[in-house]
C-alpha positions in Angstrom: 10.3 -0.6 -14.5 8.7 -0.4 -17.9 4.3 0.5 -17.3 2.3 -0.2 -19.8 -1.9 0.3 -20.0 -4.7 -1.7 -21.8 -6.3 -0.7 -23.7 -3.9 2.2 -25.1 -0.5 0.9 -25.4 0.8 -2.3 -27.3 2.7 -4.5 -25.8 6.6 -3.8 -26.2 8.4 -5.8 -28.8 11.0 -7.0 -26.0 8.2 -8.3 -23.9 9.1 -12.3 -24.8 7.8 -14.9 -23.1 6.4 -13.0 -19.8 6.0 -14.9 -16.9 3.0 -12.7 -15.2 1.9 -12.3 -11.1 -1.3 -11.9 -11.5 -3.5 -9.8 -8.3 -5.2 -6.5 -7.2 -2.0 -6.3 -4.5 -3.5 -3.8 -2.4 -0.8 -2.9 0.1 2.0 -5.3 -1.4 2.1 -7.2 1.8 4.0 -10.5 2.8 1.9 -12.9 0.1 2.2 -10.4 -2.5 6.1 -10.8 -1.9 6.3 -14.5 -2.2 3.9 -13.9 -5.6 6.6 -11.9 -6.7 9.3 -13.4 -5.5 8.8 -16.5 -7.3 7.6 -15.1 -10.5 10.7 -12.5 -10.5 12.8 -16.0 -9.7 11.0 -17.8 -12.7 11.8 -15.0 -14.9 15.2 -15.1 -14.5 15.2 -19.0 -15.0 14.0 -18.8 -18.8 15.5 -15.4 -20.1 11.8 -14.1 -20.0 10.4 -11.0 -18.9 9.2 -10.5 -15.4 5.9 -8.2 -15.3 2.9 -7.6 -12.9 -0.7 -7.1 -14.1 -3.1 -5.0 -12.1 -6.3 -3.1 -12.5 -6.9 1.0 -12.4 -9.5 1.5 -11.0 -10.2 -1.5 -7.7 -12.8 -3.7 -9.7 -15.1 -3.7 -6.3 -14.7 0.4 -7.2 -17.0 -0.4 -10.4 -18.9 -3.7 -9.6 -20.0 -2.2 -6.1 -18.9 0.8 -5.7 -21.2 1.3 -2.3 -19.2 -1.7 -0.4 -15.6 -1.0 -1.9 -12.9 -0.8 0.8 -10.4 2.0 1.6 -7.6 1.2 -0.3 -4.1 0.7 0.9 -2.3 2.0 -1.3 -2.8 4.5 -4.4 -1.8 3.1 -7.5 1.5 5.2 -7.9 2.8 3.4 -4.3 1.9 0.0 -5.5 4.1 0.7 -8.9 6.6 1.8 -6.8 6.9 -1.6 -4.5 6.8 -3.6 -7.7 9.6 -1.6 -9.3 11.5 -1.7 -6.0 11.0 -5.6 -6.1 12.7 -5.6 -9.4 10.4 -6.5 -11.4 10.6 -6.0 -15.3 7.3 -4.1 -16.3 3.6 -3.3 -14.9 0.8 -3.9 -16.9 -2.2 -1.9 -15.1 -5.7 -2.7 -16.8 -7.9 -0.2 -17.0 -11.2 -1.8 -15.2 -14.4 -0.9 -16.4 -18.5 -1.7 -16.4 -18.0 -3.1 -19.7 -14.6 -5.1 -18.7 -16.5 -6.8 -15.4 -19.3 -8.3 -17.7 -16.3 -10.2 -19.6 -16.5 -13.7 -19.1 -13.2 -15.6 -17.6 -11.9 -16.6 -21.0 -12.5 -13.7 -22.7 -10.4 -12.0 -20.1 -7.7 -14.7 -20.8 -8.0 -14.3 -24.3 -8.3 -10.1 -24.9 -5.5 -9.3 -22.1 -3.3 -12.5 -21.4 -3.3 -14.0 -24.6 -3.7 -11.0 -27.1 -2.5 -8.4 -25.5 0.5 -9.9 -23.7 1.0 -13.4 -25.1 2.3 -14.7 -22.0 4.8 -17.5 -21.3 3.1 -18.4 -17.7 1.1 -16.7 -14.9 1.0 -16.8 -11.6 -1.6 -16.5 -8.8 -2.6 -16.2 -5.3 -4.7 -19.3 -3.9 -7.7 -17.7 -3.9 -7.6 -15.8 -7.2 -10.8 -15.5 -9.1 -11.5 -13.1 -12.0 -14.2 -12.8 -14.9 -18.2 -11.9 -14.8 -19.4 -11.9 -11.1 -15.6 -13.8 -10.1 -16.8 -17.0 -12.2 -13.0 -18.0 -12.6 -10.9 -19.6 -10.5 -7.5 -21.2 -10.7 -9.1 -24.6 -12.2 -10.4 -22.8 -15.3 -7.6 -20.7 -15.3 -5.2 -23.4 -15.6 -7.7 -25.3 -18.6 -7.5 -22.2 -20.3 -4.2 -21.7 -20.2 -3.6 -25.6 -21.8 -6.2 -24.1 -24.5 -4.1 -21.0 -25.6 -0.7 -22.0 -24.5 0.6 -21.0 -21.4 1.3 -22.0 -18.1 -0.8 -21.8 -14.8 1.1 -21.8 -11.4 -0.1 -20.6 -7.7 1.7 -20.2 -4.4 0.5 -21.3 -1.5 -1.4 -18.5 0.9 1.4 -17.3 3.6 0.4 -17.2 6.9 1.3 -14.5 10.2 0.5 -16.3 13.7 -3.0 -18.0 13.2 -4.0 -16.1 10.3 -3.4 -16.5 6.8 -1.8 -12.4 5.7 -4.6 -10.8 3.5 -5.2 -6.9 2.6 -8.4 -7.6 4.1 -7.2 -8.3 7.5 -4.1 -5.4 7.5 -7.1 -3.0 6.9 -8.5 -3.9 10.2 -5.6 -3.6 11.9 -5.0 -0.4 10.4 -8.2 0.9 11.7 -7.6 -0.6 15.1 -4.8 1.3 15.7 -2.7 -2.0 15.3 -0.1 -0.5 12.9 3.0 -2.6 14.6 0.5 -5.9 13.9 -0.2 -4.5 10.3 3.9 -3.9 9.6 4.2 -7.4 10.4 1.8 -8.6 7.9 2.7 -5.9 5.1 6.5 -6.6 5.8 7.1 -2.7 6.2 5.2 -0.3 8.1 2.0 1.7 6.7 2.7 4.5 5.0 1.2 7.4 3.2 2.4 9.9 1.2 2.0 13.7 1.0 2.7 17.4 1.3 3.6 19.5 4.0 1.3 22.4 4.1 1.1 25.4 6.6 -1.1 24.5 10.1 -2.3 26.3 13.0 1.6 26.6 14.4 0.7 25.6 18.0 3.4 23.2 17.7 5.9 25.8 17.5 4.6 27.3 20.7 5.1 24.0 22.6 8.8 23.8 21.3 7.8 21.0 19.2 7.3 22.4 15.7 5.3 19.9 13.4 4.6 19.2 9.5 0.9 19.0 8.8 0.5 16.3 5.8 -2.2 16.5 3.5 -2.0 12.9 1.8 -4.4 11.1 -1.1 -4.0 8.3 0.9 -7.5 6.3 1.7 -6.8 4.7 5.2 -5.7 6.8 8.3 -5.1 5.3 11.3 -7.4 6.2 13.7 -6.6 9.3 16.4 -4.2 9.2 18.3 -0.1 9.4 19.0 2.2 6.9 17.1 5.9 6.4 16.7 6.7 7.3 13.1 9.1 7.8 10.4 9.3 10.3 7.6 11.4 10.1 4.2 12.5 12.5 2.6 14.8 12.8 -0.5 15.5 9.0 0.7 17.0 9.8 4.1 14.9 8.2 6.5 14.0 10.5 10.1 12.5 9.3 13.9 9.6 11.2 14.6 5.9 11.2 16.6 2.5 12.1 14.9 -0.4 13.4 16.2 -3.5 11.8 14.2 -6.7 14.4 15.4 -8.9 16.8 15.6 -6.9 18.8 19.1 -9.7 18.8 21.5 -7.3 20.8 24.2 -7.7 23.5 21.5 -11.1 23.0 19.2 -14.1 21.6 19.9 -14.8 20.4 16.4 -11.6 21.0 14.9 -10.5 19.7 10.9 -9.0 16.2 11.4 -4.9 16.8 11.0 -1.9 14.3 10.3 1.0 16.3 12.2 4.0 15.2 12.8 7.3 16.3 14.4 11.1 15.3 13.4 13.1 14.8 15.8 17.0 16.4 15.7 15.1 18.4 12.3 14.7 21.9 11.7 14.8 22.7 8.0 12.1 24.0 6.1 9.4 21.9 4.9 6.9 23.2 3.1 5.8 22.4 -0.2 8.1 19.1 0.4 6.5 15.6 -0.2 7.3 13.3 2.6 6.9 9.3 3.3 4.8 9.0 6.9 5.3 5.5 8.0 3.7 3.9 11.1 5.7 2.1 13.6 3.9 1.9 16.8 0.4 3.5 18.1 1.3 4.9 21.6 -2.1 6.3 22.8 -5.3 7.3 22.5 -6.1 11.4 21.5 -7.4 13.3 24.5 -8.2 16.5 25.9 -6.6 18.2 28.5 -7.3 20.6 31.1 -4.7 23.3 29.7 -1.6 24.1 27.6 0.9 23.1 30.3 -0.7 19.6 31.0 -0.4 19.2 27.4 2.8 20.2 27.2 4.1 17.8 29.9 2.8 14.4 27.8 4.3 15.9 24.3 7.6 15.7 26.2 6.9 12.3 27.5 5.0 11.2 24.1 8.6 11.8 22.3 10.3 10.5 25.4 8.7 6.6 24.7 9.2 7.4 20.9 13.3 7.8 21.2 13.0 4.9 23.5 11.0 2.9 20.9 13.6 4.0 18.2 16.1 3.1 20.5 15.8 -0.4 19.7 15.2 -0.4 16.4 17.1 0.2 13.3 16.0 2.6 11.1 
């Protein structure tokens, strides 16, 4: 997938007629899909180009910086959804103090029209954009009769009772809900990382661990989960411990430790996918190494089982 940045880079020459999704896409979930989906389809119905736009930094991180949310995502991971959803090209704006105060049609007409020259664009149903979110998909759509192009939206897609926002997977996330918040991503939470050297207590317990330390914004909150870890594409069962290890420290450095299962080699200095299947209780103290010992054993014990049923 072809990434291109405004202001710096022109548009590509081969870039004809673009049909554009439109969003912030914060943790690519289930409605980003369809967004895609449809403009990827689209795409491929009039020999055009299918691209993304985007914004580097989260606009809410320079309109109001002091009520931003924890991202879901880093920008890297969200390129790398959109790439693995086959689409054509990313354009990531570069959002700025001066970009926010832009009205809604000089957005259109700097980036969509200028800058892209876009054959159609598509939206969520609760898109807005422009100085202090002014535009909707009603102006959007005039503007696009004005200079030329096409407006579409999709309709908002909807888990159980609740319509799937990034909003709504956050607090799941920080519920410890990750099995709810797979459901409305369409794959489990994940972050990304390095394995760097920890305290080795694992090793002691016979259940050696890789401590992560990850750019990722959102971690669940403490406690044992069900996980999986990539690495070099191969896809491993494992159980992470999300904490500060009371049994140990009183006010111990919060750790994301996790062991493989079946795993043995060296990993170090490796980066590694965590992904978050299943919460399967709370962090605790206990009253001495041996106690502790005992509910690792039975912690993995309900992870195999878990991962028993599942395909990986």
């Amino acid at each position: 997938m072809e990434v291109i940045r405004y202001p710096d880079a022109p548009r590509p020459a081969h870039w004809k007629h673009t049909v554009l999704a439109l969003g912030n896409f914060d943790g690519v979930h289930r409605g980003h899909d369809k967004l895609i989906d449809r403009v990827r389809r689209r795409a491929r119905e009039l020999n055009a180009t299918a691209a993304v736009l985007t914004f580097d930094p989260h606009p809410p991180r320079v309109v109001r910086p002091d009520k931003a949310p924890p991202l879901l995502m880093t920008i890297e991971q969200k390129l790398d959804r959109m790439a693995a959803a086959g689409m054509d090209g990313a354009a990531v704006v570069h959002f700025t103090r001066e970009l926010s105060r832009w009205d809604p049609e000089t957005f259109v007409q700097r980036v969509l029209v200028e800058w892209l020259n876009i054959a159609e664009v598509w939206v969520g149903a609760n898109f807005l954009f422009g100085r202090d979110r002014s535009g909707n998909f009603s102006l959007l759509r005039s503007l696009g009769a004005r200079y030329g192009f096409r407006v579409e939206k999709i309709t908002p897609v909807r888990y159980k009772e609740f319509v799937v926002s990034s909003t709504r997977i956050r607090r799941l996330i920080g519920g410890g809900e990750v099995d709810e918040a797979g459901a409305l991503l369409g794959h489990h939470y994940f972050i990304d990382g390095e394995v760097v050297p920890g305290a080795r207590r694992g090793q002691t317990h016979g259940v050696p661990t890789a401590n992560l330390s990850t750019a990722n914004e959102i971690i669940p909150p403490d406690g044992v989960y069900a996980t999986t870890v990539t690495i070099d594409g191969s896809i491993h069962p494992a159980v992470t411990n999300i904490g500060r290890r009371p049994t140990f420290e009183t006010d111990g450095e919060r750790v994301v430790e996790t062991h493989l299962f079946d795993y043995d080699e060296d990993l170090y200095g490796r980066r590694i996918r965590l992904a978050f299947v299943q919460r399967l209780r709370g962090e605790r103290a206990f009253p001495d190494a041996g106690t502790l010992r005992r509910q690792i054993a039975a912690d993995c014990d309900q992870a195999r089982a878990l991962f028993d049923q599942l395909a990986l």
